[in-house]
C-alpha positions as CSV (number, residue, x, y, z in Angstrom):
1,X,36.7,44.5,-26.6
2,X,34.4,45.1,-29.3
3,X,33.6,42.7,-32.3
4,X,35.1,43.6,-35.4
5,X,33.0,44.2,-38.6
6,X,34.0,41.1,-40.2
7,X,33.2,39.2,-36.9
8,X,30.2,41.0,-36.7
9,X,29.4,39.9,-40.5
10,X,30.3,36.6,-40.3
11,X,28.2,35.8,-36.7
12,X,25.0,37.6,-39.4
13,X,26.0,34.8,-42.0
14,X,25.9,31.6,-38.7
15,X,22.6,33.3,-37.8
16,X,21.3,33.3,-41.1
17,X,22.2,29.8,-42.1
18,X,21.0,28.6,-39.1
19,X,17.7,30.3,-39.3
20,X,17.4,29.1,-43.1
21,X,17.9,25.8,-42.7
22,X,16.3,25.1,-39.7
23,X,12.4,24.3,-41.1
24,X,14.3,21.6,-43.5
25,X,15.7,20.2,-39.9
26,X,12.1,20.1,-38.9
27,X,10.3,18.8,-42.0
28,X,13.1,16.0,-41.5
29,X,11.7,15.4,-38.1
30,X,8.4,15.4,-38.9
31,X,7.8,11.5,-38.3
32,X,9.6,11.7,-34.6
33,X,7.0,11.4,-31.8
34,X,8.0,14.4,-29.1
35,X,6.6,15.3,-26.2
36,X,7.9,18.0,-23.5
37,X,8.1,17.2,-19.4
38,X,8.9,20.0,-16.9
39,X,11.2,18.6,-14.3
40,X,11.2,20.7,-11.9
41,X,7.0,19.9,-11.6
42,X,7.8,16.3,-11.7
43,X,10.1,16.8,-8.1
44,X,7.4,19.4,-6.5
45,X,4.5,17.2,-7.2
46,X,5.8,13.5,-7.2
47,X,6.0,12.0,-3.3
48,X,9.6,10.6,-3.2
49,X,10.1,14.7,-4.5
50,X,8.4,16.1,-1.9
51,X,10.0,13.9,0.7
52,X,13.3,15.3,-1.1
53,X,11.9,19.0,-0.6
54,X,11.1,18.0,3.2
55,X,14.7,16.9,4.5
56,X,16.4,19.4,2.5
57,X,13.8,21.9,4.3
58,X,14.7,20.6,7.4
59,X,18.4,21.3,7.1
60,X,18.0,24.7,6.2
61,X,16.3,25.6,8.9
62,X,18.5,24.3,11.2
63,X,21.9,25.8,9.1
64,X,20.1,29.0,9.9
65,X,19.4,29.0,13.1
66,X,23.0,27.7,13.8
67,X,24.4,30.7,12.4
68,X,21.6,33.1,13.7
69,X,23.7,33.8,16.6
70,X,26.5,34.7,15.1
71,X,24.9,36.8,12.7
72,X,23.3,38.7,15.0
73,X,26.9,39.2,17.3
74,X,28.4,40.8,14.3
75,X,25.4,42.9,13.7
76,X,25.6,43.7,17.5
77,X,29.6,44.3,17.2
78,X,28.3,46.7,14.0
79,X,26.1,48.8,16.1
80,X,28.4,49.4,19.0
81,X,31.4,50.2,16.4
82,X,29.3,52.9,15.0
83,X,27.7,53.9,18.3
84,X,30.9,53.6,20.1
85,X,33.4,54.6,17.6
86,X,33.7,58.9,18.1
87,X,34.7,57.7,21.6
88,X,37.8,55.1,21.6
89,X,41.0,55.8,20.8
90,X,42.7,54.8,17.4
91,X,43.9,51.8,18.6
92,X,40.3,50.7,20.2
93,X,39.0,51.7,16.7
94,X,41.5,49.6,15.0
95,X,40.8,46.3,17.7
96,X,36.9,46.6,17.0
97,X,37.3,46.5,13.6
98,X,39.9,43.8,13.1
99,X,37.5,41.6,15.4
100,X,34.6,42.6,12.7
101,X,36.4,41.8,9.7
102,X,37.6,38.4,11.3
103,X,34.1,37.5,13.0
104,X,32.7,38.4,9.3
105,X,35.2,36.2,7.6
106,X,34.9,33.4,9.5
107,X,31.2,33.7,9.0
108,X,31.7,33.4,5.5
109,X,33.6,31.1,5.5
110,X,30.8,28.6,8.1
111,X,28.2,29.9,5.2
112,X,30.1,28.4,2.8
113,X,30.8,25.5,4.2
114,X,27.2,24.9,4.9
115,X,26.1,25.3,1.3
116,X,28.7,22.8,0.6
117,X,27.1,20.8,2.9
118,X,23.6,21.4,1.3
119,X,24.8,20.5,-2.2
120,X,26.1,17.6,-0.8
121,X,22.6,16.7,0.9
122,X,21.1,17.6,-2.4
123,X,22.6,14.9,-4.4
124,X,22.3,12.3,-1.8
125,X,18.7,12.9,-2.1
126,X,18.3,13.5,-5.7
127,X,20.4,10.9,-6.9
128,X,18.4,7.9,-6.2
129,X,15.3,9.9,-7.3
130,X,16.9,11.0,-10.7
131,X,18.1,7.3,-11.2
132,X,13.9,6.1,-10.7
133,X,13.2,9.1,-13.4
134,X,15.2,8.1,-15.9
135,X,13.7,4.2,-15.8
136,X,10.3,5.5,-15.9
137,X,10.7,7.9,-18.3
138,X,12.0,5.6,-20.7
139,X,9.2,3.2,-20.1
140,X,6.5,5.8,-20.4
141,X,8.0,7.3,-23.8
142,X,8.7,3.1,-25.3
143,X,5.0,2.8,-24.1
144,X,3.9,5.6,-25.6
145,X,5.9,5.5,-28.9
146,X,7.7,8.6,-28.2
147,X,11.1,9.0,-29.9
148,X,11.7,12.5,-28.4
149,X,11.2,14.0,-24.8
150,X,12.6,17.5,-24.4
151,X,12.7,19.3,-21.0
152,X,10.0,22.1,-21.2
153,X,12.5,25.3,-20.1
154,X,13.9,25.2,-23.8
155,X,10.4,24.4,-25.3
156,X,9.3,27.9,-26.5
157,X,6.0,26.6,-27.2
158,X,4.2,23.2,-27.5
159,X,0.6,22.4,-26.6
160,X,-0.9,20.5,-23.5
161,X,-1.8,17.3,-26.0
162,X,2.7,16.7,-26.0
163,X,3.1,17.7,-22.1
164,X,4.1,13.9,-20.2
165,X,4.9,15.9,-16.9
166,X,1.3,14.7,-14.9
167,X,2.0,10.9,-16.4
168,X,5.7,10.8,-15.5
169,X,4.4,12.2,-11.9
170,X,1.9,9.7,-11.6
171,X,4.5,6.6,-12.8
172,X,6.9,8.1,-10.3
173,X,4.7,7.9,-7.4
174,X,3.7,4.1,-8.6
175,X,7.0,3.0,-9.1
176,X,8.3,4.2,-5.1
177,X,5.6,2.4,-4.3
């Protein structure tokens, strides 16, 4: 469904407006105090992060050796239905391959259950960290004067002087301790 020359004109006239009036949003701005903090640093570096990183690491590897077996029966049921296959009767044929499809399925169906069960993990760990973050964020940017703290994945640019990531780490690890 293609846009319509009218749509295609009036989404020019949004981009337009936006982009003109967009320095008078910053000039407006211009007294707010911002700085820019990468998450996803702040969980790899912190302790109570890598801790985080560690048990979810941990259950991984054990999901996938749990379904190693079975992974490697249907890849073992795989090879003999195409080793085997020119030999059996439609109805052997037709056996084999119902027992792939359902062993496959039901694989499926573990896998998602088990990244289910990581999600779930996920939060449990996160949630208590995230919680901790939030605290010491806010007292780092009240200490700091800072009115503004954007995450730095929709920063296109800003210099090293406005990144908090290495002082939020740091008042992390302080504060679980």
């Amino acid at each position: 469904m293609g846009m319509t020359t009218k749509g295609v004109a009036l989404a020019t006239a949004i981009v337009f407006l936006f982009l003109a009036f967009w320095p008078l949003g910053t000039v407006l701005a211009a007294d707010e105090t911002i700085a820019v903090l990468n998450l996803r640093k702040v969980f790899a570096a912190s302790e109570v992060g890598k801790k985080a990183q560690v048990e979810m690491d941990k259950k991984v590897k054990e999901l996938q050796e749990k379904f190693k077996q079975e992974e490697d029966a249907l890849v073992a049921l795989q090879d003999e239905i195409e080793k085997k296959s020119s030999v059996w009767n439609e109805e052997k044929k037709q056996e084999k391959a119902i027992e792939f499809q359902k062993m496959r399925r039901d694989l499926r169906v573990k896998q998602e259950d088990a990244n289910l069960e990581l999600k779930k993990l996920e939060d449990q760990q996160l949630s208590p960290i995230r919680k901790e973050l939030e605290q010491v964020i806010e007292k780092l940017a009240k200490d700091k004067g800072l009115d503004i703290i954007l995450p730095s994945e929709v920063v296109m640019y800003s210099s090293d002087a406005v990144d908090i990531t290495d002082e939020v780490t740091k008042a992390l690890n302080a504060a679980g301790k």
